[in-house]
N, C-alpha and C positions, 0 to 999 in steps of 0.2 A: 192369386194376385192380391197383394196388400193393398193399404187405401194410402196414398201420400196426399202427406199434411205438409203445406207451405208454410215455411216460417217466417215471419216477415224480419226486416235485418232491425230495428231495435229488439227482437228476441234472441238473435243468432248470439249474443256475451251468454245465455244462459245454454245453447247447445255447442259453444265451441265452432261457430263458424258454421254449421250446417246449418241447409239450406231445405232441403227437404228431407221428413222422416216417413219412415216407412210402417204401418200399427197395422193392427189387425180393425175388423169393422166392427157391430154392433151399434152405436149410437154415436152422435158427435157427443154427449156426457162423456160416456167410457170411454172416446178416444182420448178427449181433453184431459182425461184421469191417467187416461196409460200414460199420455206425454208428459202430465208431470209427476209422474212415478218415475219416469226416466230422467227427467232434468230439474237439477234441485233449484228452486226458485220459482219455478216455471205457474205454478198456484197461485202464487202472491200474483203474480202478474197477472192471469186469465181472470182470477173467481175474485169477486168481491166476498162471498162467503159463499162455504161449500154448497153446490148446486145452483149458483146464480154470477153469470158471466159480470166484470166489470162493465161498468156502462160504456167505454172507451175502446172493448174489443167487439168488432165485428169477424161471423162465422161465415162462409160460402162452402155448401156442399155443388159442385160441379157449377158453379157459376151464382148458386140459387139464395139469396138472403136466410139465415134458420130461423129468424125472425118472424119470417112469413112461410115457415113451413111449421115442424114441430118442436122449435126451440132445441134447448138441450136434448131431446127426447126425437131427436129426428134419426130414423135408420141411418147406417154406413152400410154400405158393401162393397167387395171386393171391385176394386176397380176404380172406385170415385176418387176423387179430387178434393180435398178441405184446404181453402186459405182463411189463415187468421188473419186478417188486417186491420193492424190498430189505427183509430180514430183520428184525426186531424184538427187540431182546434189551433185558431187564431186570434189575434185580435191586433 
């Protein structure tokens, strides 16, 4: 069972409308890496530079901030849940 990654819809212009993918596990790193191995753009958008998330993207493994787990470095397995959702700023 793969792991589906939510794509939030300011990201869906870079997969064509899709809404969820479907990646193999290992970390949320190597997932974020697989997705944008698959969708050209998709890097500039996550990484501010390689291995370090924009400060404007937040990661959820099955609900859980990665923040407060093991960052980039946090396991995937078969089954889980990753939503990206980007940040909201106002003013």
């Amino acid at each position: 069972m793969p792991v589906k990654v939510r794509i939030p819809t300011p990201l869906r212009t870079l997969t064509n409308g899709v809404d969820i993918v479907e990646l193999s596990g290992g970390t949320v790193g190597g997932l974020l890496n697989e997705l944008s191995g698959k969708f050209a753009g998709m890097d500039k958008r996550l990484f501010k530079q390689p291995g370090e998330l924009n400060r404007f993207v937040n990661v959820y493994v099955n609900d859980e901030d990665i923040r407060f787990l093991e960052n980039l470095d946090t396991p995937i397995k078969d089954g889980d849940d990753v939503s990206i959702v980007p940040a909201i700023a106002g003013g």
